[in-house]
C-alpha positions in Angstrom: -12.6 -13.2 -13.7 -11.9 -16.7 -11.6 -15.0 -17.9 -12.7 -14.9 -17.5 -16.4 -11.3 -19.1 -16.2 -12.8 -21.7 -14.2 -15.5 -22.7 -16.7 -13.1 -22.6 -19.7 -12.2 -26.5 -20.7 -8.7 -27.3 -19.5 -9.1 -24.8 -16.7 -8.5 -26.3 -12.9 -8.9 -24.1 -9.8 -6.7 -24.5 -6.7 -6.7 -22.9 -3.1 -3.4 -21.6 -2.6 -2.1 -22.5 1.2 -1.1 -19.3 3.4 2.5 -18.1 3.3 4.4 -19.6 5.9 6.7 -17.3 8.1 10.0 -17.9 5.6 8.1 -16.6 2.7 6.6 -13.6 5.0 10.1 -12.3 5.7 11.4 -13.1 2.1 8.6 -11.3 0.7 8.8 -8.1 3.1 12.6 -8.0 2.8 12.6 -7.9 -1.3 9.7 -4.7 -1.7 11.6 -3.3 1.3 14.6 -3.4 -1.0 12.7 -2.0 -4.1 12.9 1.1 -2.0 16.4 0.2 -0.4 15.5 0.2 2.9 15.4 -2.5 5.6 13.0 -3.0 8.4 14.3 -3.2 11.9 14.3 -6.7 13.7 11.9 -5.6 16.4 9.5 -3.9 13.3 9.5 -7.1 11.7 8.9 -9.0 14.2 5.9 -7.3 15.2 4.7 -7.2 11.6 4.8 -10.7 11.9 3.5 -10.7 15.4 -0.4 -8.9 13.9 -2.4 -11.9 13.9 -6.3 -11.6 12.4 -9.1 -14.2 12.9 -7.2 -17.8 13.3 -4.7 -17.0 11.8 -1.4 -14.3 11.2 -2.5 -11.5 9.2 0.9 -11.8 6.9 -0.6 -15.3 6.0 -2.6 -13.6 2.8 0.0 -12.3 0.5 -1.9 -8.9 -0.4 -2.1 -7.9 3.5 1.3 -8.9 3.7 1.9 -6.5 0.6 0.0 -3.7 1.7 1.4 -3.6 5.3 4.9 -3.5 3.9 4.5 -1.0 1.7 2.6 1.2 4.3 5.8 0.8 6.3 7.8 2.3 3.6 6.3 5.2 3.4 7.5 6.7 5.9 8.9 10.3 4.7 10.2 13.5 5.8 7.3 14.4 8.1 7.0 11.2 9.8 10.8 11.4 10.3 9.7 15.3 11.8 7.3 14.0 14.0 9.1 11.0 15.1 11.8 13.7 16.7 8.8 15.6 18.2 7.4 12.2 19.7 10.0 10.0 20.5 12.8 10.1 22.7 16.0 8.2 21.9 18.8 8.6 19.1 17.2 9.4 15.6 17.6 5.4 14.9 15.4 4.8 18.4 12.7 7.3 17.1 12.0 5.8 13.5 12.1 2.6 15.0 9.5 3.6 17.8 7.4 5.1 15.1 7.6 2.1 12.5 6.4 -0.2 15.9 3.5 2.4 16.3 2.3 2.3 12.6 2.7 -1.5 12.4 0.4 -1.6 15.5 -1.9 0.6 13.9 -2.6 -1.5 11.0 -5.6 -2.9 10.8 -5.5 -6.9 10.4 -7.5 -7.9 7.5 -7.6 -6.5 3.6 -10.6 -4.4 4.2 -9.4 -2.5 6.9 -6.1 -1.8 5.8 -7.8 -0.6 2.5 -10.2 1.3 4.6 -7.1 3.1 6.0 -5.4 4.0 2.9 -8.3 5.4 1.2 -9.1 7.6 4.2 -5.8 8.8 5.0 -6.3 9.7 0.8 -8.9 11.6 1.4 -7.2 13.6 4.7 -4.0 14.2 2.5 -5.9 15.1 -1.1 -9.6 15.8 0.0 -12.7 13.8 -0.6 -13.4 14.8 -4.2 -9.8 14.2 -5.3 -9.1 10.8 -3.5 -12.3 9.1 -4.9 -11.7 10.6 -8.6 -8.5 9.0 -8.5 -9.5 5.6 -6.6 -13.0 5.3 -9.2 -10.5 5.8 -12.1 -8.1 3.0 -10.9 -11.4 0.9 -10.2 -12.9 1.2 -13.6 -9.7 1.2 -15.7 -9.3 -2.7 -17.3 -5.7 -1.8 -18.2 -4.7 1.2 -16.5 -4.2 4.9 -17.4 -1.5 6.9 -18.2 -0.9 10.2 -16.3 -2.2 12.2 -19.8 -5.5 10.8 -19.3 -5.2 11.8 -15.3 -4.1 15.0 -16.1 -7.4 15.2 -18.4 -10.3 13.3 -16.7 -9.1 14.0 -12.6 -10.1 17.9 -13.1 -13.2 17.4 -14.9 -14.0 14.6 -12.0 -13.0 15.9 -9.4 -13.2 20.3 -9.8 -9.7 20.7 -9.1 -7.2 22.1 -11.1 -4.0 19.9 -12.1 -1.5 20.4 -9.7 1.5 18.0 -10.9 3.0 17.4 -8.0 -0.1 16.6 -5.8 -0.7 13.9 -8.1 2.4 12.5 -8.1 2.6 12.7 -3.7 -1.1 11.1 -4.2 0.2 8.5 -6.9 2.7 7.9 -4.4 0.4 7.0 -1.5 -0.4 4.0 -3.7 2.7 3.2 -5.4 2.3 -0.2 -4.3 -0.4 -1.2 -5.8 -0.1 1.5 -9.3 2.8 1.0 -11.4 3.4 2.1 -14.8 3.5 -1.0 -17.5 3.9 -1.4 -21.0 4.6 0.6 -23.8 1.8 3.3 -23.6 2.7 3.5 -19.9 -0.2 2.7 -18.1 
């Protein structure tokens, strides 16, 4: 798509510089409040601390993105196992556990992609995950949950189970969100 915009007459391409450290923090702080939450100080800081090759990982906005929202999805089960794992008040456990995910993630795009999609497939098995991920790749403007509640059976031989679509919606909510008037 960049390079039929690039050949079209008026048309200029540009190389965007990284983020810088104030934009990294800006940027994690408003999706964290999309989902009113806040990170800890010392999870932050070591979001900020993941570095990849030459340069901080947060320094490509979608990594940044992706990381962030990793982070807050953090639910009732992680808060279970966080209890079972950790020692400390509650506040001490989620906090050990954020620092543990946020170490976890991979440094680059790929990888944290990579991640996603397999802890999809864990969660959703292997037939359901990569229905739903080859639907999202092929779609040009999105779908609307009608035409998952149609297609993802047929695709994937499962039967449509509303709320396991919506838990493996979730997994991705950062990167699916429902858009104009058809809902897509």
């Amino acid at each position: 798509a960049s390079k039929a915009l690039a050949e079209r007459a008026g048309a200029e391409t540009m190389s965007l510089p990284p983020l810088d450290v104030t934009e990294a923090r800006e940027i994690t702080v408003r999706i964290c409040a999309r989902y009113h939450r806040t990170l800890e100080p010392a999870v932050l800081n070591a979001l900020l601390a993941k570095s990849g090759e030459g340069a901080p990982a947060w320094a490509n906005t979608l990594w940044l993105v992706l990381a962030v929202e990793e982070l807050n999805l953090v639910d009732a089960d992680d808060f279970a196992r966080a209890k079972r794992t950790y020692a400390g008040a509650p506040a001490e456990q989620l906090r050990d556990l954020m620092l543990d995910i946020t170490a976890g993630l991979p440094v680059d795009v790929l990888g944290i992609y990579a991640q996603t999609f397999d802890r999809a497939e864990d969660l959703f098995g292997i037939f359901l995950a990569r229905a739903f991920l080859g639907f999202i790749a092929v779609s040009r403007s999105g779908w609307r949950e009608s035409d998952f509640r149609a297609l993802l059976p047929r695709l994937s031989g499962e039967l449509w189970d509303e709320l396991r679509f919506a838990t493996l919606r979730r997994l991705f909510r950062g990167q699916v969100r429902h858009r104009g008037t058809l809902g897509q």
